[in-house]
C-alpha positions, 0 to 999 in steps of 0.5 A: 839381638843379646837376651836378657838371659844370653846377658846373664849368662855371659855375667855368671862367665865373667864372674866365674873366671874371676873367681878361679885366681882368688881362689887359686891365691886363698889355696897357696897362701898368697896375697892377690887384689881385690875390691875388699882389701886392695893390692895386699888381700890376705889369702882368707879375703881372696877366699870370701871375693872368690865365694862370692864370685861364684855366689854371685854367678850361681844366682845369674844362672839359670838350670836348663840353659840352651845353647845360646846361653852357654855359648854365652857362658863360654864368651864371658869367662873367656873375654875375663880371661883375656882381659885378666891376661892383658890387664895383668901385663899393662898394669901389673895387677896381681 
């Protein structure tokens, strides 16, 4: 059974691992989608989708998580990153 903490901290994984290319494009000055902007986000717009993916994981998670939950943590940025790696070769995303 899948807590509700287990949950959270499986989103603050994927939010996090979606933060690491934004802010990758904000740092070399490159353009990178985002919700915000589209196709062509500036690299200052990839740095404030960035922040608030990290904003956003740092609220879901919680000090003191156990096993479970970093486990958790662990599954989310790594189904991100497999997601990111397959969607990036399908659809050509960047």
């Amino acid at each position: 059974m899948i807590t509700a903490s287990a949950a959270r901290a499986f989103a603050a994984g994927v939010l996090t691992a979606n933060a690491v290319p934004h802010a990758y494009a904000a740092l070399t000055g490159a353009e990178h989608l985002t919700p915000l902007r589209g196709r062509h986000s500036s690299p200052a717009v990839n740095a404030v989708w960035s922040g608030m993916n990290l904003a956003a994981a740092a609220a879901l998670a919680r000090t003191g998580g156990d096993a479970t939950e970093r486990r958790a943590f662990k599954v989310g940025v790594a189904a991100f990153s497999a997601w990111a790696l397959v969607a990036e070769r399908v659809t050509d995303f960047h």
